[in-house]
N, C-alpha and C positions, 0 to 999 in steps of 0.2 A: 282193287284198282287194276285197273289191264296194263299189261305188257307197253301197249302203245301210248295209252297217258301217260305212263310214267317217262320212257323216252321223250314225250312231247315234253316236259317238264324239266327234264335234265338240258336238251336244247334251249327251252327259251328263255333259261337263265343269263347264260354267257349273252346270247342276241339281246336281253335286256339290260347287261349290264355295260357291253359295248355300244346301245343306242343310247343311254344314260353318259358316258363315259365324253361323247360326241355332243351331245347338246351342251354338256360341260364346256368340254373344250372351244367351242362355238360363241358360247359366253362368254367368255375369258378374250376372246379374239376379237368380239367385238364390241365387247366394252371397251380396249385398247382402244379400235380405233376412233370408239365415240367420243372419247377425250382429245381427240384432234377438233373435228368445229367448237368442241366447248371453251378451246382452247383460245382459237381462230375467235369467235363470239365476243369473249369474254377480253381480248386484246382489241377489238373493233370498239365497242363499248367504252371503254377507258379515251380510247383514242376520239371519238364523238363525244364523251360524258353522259353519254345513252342514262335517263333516267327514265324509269316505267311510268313513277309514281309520285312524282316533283309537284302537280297540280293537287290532284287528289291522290290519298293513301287509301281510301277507301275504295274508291271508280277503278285505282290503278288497281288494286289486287283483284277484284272483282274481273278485271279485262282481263290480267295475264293468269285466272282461273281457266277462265272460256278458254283461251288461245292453249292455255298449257292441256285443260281434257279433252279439246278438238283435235291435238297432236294424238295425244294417248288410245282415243276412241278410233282414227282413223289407222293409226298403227296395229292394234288388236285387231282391226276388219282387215287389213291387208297382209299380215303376219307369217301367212303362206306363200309369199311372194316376193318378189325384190325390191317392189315397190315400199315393204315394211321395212326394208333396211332404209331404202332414197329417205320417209319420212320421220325414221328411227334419227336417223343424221342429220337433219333438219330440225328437228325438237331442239337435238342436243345441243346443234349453233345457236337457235332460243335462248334456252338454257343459258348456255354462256352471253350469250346478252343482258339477261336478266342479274348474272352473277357479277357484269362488272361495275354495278350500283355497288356494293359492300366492298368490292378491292378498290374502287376511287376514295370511299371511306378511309381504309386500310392503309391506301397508300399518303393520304394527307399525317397520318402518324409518325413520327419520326421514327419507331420501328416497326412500321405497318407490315415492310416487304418481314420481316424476320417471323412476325406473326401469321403471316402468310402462307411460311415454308412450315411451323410447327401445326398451323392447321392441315396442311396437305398431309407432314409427314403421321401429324395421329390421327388422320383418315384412313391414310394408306396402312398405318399399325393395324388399327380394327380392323379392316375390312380385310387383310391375309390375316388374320390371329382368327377372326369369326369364319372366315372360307375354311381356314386349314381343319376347326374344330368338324363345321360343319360335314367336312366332305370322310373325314375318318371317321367321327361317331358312329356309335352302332346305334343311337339315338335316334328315335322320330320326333323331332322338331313339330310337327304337323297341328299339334295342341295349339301351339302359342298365336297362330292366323287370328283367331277373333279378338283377341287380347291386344296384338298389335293394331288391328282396323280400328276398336274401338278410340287404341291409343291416338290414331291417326286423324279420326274427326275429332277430337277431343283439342290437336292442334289446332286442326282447322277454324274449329269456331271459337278458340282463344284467338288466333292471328288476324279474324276477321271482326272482333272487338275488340282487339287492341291499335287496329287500324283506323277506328273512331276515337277510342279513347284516349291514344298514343300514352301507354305506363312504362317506364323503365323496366320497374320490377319484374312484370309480368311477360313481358319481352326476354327477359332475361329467364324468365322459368318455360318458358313455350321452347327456347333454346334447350337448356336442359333438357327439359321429355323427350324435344327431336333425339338428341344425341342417343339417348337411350332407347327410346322407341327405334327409330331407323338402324342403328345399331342389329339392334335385336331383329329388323328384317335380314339384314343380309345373314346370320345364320338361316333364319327361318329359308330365305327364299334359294337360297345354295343348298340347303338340305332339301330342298322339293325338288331338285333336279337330278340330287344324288337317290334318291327313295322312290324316281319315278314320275313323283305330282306334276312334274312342267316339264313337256317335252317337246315346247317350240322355243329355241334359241332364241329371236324377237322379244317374243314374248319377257323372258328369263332376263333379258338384256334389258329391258325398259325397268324391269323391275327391281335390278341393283345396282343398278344407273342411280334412279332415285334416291334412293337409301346414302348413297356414297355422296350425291349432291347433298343430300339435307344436312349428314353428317358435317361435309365440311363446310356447309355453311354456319352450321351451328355453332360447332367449334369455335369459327373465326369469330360471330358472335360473343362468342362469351371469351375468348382472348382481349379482342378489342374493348371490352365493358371492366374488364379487373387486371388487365397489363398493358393496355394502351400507353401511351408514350407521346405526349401533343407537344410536347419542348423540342 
């Protein structure tokens, strides 16, 4: 090896681990702020009784698929620009539209609001307990990608037959795999940022957005189904 690769090598370590460090930090900054419209959303919501899916549960998830991968799709194309933030924050007020169907749920329980704070708070558990792992391991994550995708349609087309079928049960088990499935993204998708694999912050930010939503929707899910409280 020559004199010069090598130097070139010893350089584009630090410049890689400082542009990793950055998309990091990037993420973190605007996931913060993306929980401001979901916030904003998801108090609108409540306050209108914004239902998606009151007519049809089948039309309704069906439309807020389209709306939710026309956000995603247009985000990924614009991703390089600030435009991806404008429609990154615009999802996310979505989002929280869509989320305050389950807290008007939630909140009809007489301790809806308590189950509410234990969903956010073993949200927020997982998601710094799987960050913290993620970002210190010497571990490459990178295996578990097709394993979680499959997990992911594997939701998808439980939730889109149980939106015909409407089963408790299975409702209840589609919750469960989220937790664990979305779970196990946010290692995966924090570790693709620490090993290099994602190094657009947009990008990286939609991606554990998701995860954190699904979690605590599931969560709340499965709170509400075995300690709900209707007295």
């Amino acid at each position: 090896m020559q004199p010069f690769q090598i130097a070139q090598q010893t350089t584009a370590s630090p410049e890689l681990a400082q542009r990793q460090n950055r998309v990091l930090r990037n993420t973190y900054a605007l996931l913060a702020v993306s929980m401001v419209p979901t916030i904003l959303g998801a108090l609108l919501g409540i306050q209108m009784q914004f239902s998606f899916m009151a007519g049809s549960p089948m039309m309704g998830l069906l439309l807020f698929l389209g709306i939710a991968f026309g956000f995603m799709w247009g985000i990924e194309k614009t991703k390089h620009s600030g435009m991806g933030v404008v429609l990154l924050l615009g999802f996310t007020f979505f989002m929280g539209l869509m989320l305050s169907r389950i807290l008007q749920v939630a909140l009809g329980f007489s301790n809806g609001g308590t189950l509410i704070a234990l969903a956010a708070g073993g949200t927020g558990a997982i998601f710094f307990a799987l960050a913290g792992i993620a970002s210190t391991s010497k571990r490459d994550f990178s295996n578990l990608g097709k394993f979680l995708f499959a997990g992911v349609i594997l939701i998808l087309l439980a939730a889109l037959a149980n939106a015909f079928f409407q089963i408790p049960a299975l409702a209840l088990a589609i919750s469960a795999l989220a937790v664990v499935i979305f779970s196990a993204y946010i290692l995966y998708d924090i570790n693709r940022i620490v090993k290099g694999g994602e190094d657009n912050y947009i990008s990286a930010t939609l991606s554990v957005y998701l995860s954190i939503y699904n979690v605590f929707v599931s969560l709340l899910h499965l709170l509400l189904a075995f300690t709900g409280n209707r007295d």
